[in-house]
VOPAGU-2260 file (C-alpha; in pm, 1 decimal, decimal comma):
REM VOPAGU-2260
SITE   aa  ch    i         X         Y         Z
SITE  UNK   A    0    2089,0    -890,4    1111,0
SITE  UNK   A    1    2223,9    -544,8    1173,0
SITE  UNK   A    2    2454,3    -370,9     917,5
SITE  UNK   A    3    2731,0    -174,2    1009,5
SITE  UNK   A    4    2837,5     219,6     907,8
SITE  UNK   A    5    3184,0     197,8    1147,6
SITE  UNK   A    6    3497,5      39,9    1044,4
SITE  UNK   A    7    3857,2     -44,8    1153,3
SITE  UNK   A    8    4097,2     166,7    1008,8
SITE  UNK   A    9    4261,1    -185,9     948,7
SITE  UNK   A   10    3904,1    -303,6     706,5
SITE  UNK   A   11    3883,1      31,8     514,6
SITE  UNK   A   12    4124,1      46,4     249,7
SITE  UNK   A   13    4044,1    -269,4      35,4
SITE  UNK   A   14    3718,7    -307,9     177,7
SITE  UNK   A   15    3512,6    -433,0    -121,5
SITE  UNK   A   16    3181,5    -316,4      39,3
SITE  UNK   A   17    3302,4      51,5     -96,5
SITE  UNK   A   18    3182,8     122,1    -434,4
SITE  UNK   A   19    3217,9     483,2    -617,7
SITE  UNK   A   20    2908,0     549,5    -553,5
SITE  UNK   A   21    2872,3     440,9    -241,0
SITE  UNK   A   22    3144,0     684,9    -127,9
SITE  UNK   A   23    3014,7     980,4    -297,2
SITE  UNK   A   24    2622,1     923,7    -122,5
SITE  UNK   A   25    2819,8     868,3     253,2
SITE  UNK   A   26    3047,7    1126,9     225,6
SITE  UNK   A   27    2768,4    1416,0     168,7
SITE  UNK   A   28    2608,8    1283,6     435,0
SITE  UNK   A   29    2948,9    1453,4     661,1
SITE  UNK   A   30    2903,8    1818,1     520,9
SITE  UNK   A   31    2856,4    2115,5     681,8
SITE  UNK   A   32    2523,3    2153,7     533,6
SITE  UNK   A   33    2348,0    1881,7     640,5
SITE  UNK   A   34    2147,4    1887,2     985,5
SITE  UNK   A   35    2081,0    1564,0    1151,9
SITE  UNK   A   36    1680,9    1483,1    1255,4
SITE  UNK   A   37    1744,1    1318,8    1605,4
SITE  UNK   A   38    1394,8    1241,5    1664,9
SITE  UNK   A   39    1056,4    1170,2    1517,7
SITE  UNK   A   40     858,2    1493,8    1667,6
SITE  UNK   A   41    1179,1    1678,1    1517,4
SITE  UNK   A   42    1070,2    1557,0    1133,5
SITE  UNK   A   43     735,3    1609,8    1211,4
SITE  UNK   A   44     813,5    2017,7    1292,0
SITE  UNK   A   45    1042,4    2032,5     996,3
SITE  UNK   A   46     784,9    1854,2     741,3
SITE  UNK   A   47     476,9    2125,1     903,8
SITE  UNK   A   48     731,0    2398,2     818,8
SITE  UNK   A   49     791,7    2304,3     410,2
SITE  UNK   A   50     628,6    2563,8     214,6
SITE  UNK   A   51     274,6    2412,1      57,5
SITE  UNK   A   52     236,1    2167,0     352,6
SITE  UNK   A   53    -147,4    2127,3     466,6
SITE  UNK   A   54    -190,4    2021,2     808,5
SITE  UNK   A   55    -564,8    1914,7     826,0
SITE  UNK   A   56    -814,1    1947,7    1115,2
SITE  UNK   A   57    -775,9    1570,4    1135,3
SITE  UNK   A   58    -553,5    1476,0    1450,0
SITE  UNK   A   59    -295,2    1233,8    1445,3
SITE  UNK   A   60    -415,4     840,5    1630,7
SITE  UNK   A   61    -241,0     836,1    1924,8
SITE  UNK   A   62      37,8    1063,9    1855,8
SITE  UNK   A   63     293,8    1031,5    2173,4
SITE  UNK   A   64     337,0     654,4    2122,5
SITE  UNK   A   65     478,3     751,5    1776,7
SITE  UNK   A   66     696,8    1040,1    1908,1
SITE  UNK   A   67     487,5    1308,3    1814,1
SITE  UNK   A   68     378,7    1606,8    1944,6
SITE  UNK   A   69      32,9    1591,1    2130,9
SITE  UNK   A   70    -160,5    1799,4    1897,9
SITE  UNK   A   71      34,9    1634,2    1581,7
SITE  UNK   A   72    -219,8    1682,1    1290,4
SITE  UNK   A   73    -240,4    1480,4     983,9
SITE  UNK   A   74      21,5    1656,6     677,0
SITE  UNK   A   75     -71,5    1646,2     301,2
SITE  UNK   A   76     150,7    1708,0      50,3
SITE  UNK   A   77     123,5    1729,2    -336,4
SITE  UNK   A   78     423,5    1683,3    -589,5
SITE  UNK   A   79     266,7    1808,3    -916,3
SITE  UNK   A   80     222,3    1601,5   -1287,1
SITE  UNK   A   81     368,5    1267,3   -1147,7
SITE  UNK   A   82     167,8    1058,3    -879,4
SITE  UNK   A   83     395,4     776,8    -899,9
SITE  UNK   A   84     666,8     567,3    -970,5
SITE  UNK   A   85     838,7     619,5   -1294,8
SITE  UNK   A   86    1072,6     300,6   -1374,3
SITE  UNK   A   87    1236,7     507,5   -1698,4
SITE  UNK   A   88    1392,2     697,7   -1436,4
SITE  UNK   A   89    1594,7     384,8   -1288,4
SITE  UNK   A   90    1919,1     289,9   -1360,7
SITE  UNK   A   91    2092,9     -40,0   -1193,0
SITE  UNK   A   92    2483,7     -53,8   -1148,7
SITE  UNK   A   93    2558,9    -434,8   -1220,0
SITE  UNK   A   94    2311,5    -427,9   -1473,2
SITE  UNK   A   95    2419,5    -507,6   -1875,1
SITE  UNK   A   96    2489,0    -153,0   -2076,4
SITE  UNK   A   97    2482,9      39,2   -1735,3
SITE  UNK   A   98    2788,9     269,6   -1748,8
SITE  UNK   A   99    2931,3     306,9   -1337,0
SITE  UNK   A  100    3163,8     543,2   -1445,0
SITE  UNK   A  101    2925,6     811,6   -1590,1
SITE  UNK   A  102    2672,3     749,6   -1336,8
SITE  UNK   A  103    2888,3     789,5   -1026,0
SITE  UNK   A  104    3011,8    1141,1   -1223,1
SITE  UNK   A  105    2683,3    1258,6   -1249,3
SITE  UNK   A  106    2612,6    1177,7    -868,5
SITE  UNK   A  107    2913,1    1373,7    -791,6
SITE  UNK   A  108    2822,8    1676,5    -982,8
SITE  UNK   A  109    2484,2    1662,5    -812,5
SITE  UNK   A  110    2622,9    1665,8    -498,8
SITE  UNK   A  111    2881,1    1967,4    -546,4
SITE  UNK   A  112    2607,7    2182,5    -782,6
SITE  UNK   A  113    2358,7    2123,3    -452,7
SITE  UNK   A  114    2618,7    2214,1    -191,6
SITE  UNK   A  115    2445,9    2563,1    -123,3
SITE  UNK   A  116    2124,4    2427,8     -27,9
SITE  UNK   A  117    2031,4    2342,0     342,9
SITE  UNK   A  118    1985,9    1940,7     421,5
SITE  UNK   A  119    1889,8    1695,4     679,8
SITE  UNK   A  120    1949,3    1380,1     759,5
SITE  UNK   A  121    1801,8    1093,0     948,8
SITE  UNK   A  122    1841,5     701,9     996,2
SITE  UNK   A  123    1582,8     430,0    1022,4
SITE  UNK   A  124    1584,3      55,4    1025,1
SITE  UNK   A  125    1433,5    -205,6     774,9
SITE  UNK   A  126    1350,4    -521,2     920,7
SITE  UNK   A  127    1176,6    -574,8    1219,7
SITE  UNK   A  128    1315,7    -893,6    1377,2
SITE  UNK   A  129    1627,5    -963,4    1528,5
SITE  UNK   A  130    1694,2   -1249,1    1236,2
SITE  UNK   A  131    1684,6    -950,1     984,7
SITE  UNK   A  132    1704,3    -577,4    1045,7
SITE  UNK   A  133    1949,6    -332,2     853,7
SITE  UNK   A  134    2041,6      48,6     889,0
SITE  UNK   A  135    1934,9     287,9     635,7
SITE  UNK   A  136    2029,5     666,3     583,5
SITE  UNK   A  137    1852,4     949,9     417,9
SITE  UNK   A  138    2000,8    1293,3     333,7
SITE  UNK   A  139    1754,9    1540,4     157,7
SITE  UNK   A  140    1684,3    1912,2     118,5
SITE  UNK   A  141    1570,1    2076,9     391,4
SITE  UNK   A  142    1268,8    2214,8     177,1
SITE  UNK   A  143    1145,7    1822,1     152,5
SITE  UNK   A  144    1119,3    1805,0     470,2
SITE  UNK   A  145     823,8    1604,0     444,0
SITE  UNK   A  146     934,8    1320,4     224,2
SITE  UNK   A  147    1165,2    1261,9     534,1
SITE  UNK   A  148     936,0    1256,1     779,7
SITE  UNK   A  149     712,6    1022,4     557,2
SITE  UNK   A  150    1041,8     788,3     524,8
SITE  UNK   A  151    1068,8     824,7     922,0
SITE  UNK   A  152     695,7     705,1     965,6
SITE  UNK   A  153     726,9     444,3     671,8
SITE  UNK   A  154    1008,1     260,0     822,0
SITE  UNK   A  155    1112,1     235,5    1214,8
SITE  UNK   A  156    1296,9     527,0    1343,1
SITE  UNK   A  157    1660,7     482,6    1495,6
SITE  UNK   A  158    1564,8     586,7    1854,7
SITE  UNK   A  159    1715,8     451,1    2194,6
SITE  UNK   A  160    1464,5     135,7    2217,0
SITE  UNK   A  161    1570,8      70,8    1858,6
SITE  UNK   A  162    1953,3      86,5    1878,7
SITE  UNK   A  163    1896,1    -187,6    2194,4
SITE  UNK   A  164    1687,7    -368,7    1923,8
SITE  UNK   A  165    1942,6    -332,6    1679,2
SITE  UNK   A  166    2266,5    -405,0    1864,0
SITE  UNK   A  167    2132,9    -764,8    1990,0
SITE  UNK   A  168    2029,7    -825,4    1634,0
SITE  UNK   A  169    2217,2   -1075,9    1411,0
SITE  UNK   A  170    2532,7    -913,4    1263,0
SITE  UNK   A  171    2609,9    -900,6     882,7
SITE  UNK   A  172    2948,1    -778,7     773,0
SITE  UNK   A  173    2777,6    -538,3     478,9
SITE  UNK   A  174    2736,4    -163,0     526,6
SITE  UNK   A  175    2409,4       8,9     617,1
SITE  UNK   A  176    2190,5     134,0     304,7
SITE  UNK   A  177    2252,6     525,7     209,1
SITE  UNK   A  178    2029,4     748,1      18,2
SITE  UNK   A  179    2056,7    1069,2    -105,0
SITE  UNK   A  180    1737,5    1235,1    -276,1
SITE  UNK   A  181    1738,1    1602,8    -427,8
SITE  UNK   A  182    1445,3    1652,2    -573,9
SITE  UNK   A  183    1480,0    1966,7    -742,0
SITE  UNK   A  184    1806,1    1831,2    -927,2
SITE  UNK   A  185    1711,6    1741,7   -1284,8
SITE  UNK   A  186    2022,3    1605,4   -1442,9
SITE  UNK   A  187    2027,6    1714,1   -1865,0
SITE  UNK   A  188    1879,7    1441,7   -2054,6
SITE  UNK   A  189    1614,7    1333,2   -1745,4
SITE  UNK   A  190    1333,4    1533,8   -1763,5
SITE  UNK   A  191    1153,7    1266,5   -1541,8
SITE  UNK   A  192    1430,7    1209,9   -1292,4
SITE  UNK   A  193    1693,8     966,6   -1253,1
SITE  UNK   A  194    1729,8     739,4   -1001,6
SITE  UNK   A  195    2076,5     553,8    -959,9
SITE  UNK   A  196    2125,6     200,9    -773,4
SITE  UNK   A  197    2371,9       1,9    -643,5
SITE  UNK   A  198    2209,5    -305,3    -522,6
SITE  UNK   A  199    2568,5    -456,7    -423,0
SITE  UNK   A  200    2680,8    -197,2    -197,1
SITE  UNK   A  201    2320,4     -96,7     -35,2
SITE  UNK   A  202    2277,2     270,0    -201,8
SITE  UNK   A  203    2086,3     481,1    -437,5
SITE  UNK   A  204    2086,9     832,9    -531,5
SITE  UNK   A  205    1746,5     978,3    -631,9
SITE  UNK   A  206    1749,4    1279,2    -856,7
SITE  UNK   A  207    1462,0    1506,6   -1020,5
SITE  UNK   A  208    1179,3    1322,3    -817,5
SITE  UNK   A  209     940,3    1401,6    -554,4
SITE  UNK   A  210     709,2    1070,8    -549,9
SITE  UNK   A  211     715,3    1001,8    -188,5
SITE  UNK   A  212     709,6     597,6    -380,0
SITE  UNK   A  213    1040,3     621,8    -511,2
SITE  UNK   A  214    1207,5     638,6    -177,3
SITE  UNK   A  215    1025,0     365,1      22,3
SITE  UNK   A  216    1015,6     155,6    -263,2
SITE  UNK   A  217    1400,9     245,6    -351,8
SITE  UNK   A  218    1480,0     180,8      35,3
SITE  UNK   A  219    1327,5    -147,6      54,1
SITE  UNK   A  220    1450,2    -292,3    -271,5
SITE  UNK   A  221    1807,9    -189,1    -151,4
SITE  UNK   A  222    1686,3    -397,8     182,9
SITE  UNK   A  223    1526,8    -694,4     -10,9
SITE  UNK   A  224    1837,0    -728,9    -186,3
SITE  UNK   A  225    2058,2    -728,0     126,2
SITE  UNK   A  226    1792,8    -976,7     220,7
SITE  UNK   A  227    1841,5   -1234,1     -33,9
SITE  UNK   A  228    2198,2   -1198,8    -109,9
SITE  UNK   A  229    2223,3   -1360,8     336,5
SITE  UNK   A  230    1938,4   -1653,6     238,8
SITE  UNK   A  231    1600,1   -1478,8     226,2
SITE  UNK   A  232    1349,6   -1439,8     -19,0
SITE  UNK   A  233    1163,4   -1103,6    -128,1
SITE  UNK   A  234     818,7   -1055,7    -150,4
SITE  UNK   A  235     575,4    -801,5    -230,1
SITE  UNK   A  236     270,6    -867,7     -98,5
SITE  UNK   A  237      73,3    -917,8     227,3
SITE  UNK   A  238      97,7   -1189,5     464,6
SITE  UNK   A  239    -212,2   -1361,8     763,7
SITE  UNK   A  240    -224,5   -1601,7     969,3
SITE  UNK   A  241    -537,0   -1785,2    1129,3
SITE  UNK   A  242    -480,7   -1865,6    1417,5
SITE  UNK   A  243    -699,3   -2198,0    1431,1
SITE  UNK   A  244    -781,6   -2468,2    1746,9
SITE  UNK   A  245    -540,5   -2656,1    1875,7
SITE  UNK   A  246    -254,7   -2441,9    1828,6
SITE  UNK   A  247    -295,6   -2509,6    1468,7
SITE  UNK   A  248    -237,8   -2236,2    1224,2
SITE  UNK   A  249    -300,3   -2153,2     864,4
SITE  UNK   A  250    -112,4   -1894,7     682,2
SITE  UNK   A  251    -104,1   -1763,2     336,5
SITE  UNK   A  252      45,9   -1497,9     154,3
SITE  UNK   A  253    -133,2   -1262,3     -52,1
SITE  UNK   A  254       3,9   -1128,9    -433,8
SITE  UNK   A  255     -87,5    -920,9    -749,6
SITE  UNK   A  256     -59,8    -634,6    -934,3
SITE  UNK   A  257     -68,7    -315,1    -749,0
SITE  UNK   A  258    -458,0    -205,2    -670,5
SITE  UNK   A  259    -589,1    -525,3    -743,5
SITE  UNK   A  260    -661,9    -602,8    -371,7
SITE  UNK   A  261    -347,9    -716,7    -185,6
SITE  UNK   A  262    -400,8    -482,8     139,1
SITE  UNK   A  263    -777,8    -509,2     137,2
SITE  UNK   A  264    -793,5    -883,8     160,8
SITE  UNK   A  265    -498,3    -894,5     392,6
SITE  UNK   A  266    -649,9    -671,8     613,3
SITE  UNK   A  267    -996,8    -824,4     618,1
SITE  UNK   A  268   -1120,4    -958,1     899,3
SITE  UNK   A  269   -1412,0   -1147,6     807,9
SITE  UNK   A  270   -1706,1   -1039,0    1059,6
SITE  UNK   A  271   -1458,9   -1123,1    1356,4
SITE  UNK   A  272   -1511,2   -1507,4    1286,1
SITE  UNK   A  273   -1201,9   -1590,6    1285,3
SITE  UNK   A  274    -846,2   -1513,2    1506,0
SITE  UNK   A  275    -613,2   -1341,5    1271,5
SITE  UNK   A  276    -219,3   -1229,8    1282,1
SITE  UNK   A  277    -122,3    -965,1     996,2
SITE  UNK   A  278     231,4    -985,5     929,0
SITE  UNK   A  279     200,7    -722,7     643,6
SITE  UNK   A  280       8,2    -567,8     332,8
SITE  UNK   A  281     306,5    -475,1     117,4
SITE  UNK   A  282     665,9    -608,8     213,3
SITE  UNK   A  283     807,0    -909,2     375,0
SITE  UNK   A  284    1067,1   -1152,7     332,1
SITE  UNK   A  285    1081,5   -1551,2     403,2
SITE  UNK   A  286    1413,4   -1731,4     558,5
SITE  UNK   A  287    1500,4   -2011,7     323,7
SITE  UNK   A  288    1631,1   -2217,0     588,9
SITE  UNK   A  289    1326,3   -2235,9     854,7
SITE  UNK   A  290    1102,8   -2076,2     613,7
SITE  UNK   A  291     975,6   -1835,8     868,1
SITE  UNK   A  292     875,5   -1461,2     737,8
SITE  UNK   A  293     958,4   -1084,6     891,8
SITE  UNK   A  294     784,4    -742,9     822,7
SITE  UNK   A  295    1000,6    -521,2     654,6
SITE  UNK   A  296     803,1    -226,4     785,5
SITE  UNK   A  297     560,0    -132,8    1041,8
SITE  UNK   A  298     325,9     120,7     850,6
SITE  UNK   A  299     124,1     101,6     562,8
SITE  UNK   A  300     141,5     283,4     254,0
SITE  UNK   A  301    -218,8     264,4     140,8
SITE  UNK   A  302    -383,4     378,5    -211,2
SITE  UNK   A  303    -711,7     622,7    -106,9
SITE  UNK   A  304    -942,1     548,4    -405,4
SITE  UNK   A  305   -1165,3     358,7    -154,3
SITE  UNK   A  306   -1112,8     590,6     163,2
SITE  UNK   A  307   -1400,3     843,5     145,6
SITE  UNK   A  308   -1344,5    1076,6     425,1
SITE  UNK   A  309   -1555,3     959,2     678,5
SITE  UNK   A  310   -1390,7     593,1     611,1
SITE  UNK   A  311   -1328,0     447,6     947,2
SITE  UNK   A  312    -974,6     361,4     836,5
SITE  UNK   A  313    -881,3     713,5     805,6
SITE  UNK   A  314    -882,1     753,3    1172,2
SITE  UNK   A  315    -517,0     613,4    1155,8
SITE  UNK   A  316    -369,8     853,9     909,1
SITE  UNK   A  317     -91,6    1005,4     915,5
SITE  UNK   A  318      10,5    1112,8     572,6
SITE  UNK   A  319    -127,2    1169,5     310,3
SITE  UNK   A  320      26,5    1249,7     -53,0
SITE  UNK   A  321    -160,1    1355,5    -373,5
SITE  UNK   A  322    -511,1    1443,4    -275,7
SITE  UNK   A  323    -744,2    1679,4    -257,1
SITE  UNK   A  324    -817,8    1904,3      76,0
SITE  UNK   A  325   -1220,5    2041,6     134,9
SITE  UNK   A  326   -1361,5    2191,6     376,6
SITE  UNK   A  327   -1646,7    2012,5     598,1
SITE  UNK   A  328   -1976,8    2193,4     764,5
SITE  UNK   A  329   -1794,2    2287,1    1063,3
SITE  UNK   A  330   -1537,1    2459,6     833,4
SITE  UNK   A  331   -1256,2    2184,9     925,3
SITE  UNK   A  332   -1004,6    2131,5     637,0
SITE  UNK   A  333   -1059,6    1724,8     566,4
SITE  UNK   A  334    -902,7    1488,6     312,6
SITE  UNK   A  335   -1097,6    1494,3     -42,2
SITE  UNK   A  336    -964,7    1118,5    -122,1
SITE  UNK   A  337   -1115,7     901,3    -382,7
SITE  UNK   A  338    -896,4     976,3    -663,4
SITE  UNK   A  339   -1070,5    1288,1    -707,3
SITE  UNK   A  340    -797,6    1522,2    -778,4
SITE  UNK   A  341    -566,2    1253,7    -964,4
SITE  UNK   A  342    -509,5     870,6    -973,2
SITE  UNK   A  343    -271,2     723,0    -701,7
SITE  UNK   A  344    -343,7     957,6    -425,9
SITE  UNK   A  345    -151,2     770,7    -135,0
SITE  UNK   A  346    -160,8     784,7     266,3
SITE  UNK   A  347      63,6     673,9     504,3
SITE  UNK   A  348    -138,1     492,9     782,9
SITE  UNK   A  349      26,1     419,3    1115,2
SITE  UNK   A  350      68,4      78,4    1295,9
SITE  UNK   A  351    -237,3      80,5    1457,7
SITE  UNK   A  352    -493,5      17,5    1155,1
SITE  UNK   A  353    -414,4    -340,5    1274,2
SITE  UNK   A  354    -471,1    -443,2    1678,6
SITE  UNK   A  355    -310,3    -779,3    1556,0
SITE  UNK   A  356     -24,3    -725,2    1419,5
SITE  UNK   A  357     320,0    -948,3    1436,2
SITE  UNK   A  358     635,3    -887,1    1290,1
SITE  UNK   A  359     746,0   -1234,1    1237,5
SITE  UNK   A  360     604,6   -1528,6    1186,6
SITE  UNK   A  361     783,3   -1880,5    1252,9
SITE  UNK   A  362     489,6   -2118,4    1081,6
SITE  UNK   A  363     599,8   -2165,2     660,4
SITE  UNK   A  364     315,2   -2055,5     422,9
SITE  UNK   A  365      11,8   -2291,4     340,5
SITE  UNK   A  366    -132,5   -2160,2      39,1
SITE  UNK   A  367    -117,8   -1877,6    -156,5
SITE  UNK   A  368    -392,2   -1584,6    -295,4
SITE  UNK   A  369    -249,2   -1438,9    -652,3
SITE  UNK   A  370    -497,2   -1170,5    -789,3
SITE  UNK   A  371    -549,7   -1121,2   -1106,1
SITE  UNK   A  372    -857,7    -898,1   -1313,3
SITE  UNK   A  373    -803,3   -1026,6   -1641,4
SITE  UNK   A  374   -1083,2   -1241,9   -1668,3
SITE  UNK   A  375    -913,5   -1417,9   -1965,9
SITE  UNK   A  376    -612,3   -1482,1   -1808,9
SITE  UNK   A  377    -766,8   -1827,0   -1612,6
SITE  UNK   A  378    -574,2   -2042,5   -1887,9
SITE  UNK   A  379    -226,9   -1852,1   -1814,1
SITE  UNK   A  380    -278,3   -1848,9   -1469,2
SITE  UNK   A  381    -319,0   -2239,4   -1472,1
SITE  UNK   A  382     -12,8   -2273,3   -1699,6
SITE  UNK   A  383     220,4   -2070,3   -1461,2
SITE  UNK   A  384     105,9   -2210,0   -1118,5
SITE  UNK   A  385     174,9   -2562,3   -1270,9
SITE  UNK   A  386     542,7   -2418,3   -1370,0
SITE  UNK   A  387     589,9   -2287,2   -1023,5
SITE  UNK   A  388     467,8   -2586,3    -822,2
SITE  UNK   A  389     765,0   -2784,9    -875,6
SITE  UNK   A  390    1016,2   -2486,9    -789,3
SITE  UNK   A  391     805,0   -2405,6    -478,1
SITE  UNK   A  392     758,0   -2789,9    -348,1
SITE  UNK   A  393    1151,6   -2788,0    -302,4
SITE  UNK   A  394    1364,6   -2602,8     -94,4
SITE  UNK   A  395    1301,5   -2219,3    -127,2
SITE  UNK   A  396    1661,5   -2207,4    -218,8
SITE  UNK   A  397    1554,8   -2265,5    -602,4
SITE  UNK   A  398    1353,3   -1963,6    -611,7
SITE  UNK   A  399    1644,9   -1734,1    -548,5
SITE  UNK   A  400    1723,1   -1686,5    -827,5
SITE  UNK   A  401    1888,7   -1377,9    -797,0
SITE  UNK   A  402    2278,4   -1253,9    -910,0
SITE  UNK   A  403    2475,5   -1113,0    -613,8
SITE  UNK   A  404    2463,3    -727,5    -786,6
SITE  UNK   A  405    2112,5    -762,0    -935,1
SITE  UNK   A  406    1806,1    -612,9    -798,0
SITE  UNK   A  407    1501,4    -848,3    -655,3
SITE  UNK   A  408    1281,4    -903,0    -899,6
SITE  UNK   A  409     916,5    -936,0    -802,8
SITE  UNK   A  410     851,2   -1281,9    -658,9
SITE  UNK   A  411     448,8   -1288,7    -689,2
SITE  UNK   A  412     435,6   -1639,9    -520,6
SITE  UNK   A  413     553,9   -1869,7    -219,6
SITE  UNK   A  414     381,6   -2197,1    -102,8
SITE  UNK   A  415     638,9   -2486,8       9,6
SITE  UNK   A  416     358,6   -2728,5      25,6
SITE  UNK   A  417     430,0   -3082,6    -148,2
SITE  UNK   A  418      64,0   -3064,2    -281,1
SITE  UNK   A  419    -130,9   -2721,5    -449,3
SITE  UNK   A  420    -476,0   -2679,0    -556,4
SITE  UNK   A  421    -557,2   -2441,8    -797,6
SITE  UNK   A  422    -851,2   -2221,5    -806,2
SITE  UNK   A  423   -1005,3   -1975,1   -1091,3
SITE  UNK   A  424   -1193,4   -1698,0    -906,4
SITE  UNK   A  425   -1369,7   -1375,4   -1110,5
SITE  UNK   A  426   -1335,1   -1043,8    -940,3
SITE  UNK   A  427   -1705,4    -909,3   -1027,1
């Protein structure tokens, strides 16, 4: 499903896929400020070149198959008070009480007051299957350079072998997702930021905010939106698959709250006794028509309050964002995780982490895990998985239930089988 940035002259001047916002984020994106990144070892010089960057004496997991430099070192960056997402900050055009006009004259005052300030530019996709992939566009200051090269190792960047991938992908007649992020920007009356969306015409303008968070999360809501407006549904969570005898399978996805376990249990792999596929830890989306699932991203965007530094799974970093840096005994500058410094120190862990990873998978899901640590909420979670059974043992339409402009909400469960069983676990 690839999106489209190029029009007829013939489609452009009722083309409903324009929005006033929309046109204000695209058009910045044509200044004669703004630099486009062409490659990924091109965001990776920019990002080592921000003021405050650390590049640690921790080298980058097999850096040339990710278009980086040989000698690419692992970059840590650190925004200040906020280590994560703030949802005040959000506002949703389509949304009840949500003024367009004002917001789309506040993005266009941010754009002109920010016109003297160097930017760049760069394009991934979202979506890593030919059934579902779309275009998406970032435009930041030059001087956050590394949120940008984050975003480029978050998501799949545009490069030759992508653009074939793309241009045999299925076509949708929407246009590709735009973003524009100034950090340094605080609009009057936003002390934490403000974050603008427009769900129905696949762009956002972030303002005031330097949580790496916001902009993956704001890119792939835009995408999971695009997603389920063309028959898919959103989820949040990870997905496996065992890969049993007989060409049989068993998959099942795997939800909760974030922190309570979602990428550690995805990711386990159970003494090697069984023959696992990881789809993903975080973001995926299921076809409601052959019920089969795609990744929405090939990295992993891992909390590293259980990654102590000589953690095996730190081998596969490469970035990191709100943690502490020490020195070792050989006087190497290493990652002080742990949630030492503050809570929600993050990394960005490359593709790798997993040597059996797939980015689709055809078989529907068999069961679902939903985490939960409230050890009082057994009745509740009873109550709701009874109230979901019936939605989920018919087609997967019924769980769309999304409006055309709205945001995806969080769906936190997916099982299509006719029959569910439902377990009460304790996490000790």
């Amino acid at each position: 499903m690839a999106t489209r940035r190029i029009w007829n002259q013939s489609e452009i001047k009722t083309n409903p896929l324009f929005s006033k916002l929309r046109s204000t984020i695209e058009t910045a994106f044509y200044g004669n400020n703004v630099k486009p990144v062409t490659s990924v070892a091109e965001a990776y010089t920019l990002a080592t070149q921000e003021p405050g960057v650390i590049l640690l004496d921790m080298p980058v997991f097999k850096p040339e198959e990710q278009g980086l430099p040989a000698d690419a070192k692992i970059l840590v960056t650190n925004d200040g008070k906020t280590t994560g997402r703030y949802a005040k900050a959000r506002r949703i055009i389509g949304d009840e009480g949500i003024d367009e006009v004002e917001l789309a004259g506040i993005a266009r005052d941010a754009v002109y007051d920010s016109r003297n300030k160097e930017w760049i530019s760069t394009q991934v996709v979202v979506g890593l299957d030919k059934k579902f992939t779309a275009r998406a566009h970032l435009m930041i200051p030059k001087d956050h350079a590394s949120i940008m090269y984050s975003w480029v190792m978050n998501f799949k960047f545009f490069d030759d072998a992508v653009k074939e991938f793309y241009n045999n992908s299925k076509d949708i007649q929407e246009g590709d997702i735009y973003i524009y992020s100034d950090p340094d920007y605080v609009v009057p009356g936003h002390p934490g930021g403000l974050a603008i969306f427009d769900p129905a015409h696949n762009c956002a303008m972030i303002l005031g905010m330097r949580y790496f968070g916001e902009h993956k999360k704001g890119t792939l809501t835009l995408a999971w939106s695009l997603a389920n407006r063309y028959g898919y549904v959103a989820c949040h969570g990870g997905m496996k698959r065992y890969n049993l005898k007989n060409g049989e399978s068993f998959t099942i996805g795997v939800f909760g709250l974030s922190g309570s376990g979602k990428s550690t249990l995805t990711h386990e792999k159970h003494n090697g006794r069984y023959d696992i596929s990881i789809l993903h830890d975080d973001a995926y989306i299921i076809n409601t028509n052959d019920l089969s699932s795609v990744a929405m991203e090939p990295t992993y965007f891992d909390k590293m309050q259980d990654y102590p530094v000589e953690h095996p799974a730190n081998k596969y970093l490469l970035t990191l964002q709100n943690v502490g840096v020490t020195l070792d005994e050989n006087g190497n500058k290493v990652v002080l995780a742990e949630d030492v410094r503050n809570n929600n120190g993050r990394a960005i862990k490359s593709q790798f982490w997993t040597d059996n990873r797939v980015n689709h998978v055809d078989e529907p899901v068999n069961a679902i895990v939903w985490l939960m640590k409230d050890k009082h909420c057994h009745q509740s979670l009873k109550s709701t998985t009874l109230y979901w059974l019936p939605l989920w043992a018919q087609p997967l339409q019924h769980a769309a239930l999304l409006r055309k402009n709205s945001m995806p909400t969080s769906i936190q469960m997916h099982s299509l089988l006719s029959h569910m069983q439902t377990h009460s676990v304790p996490i000790r």
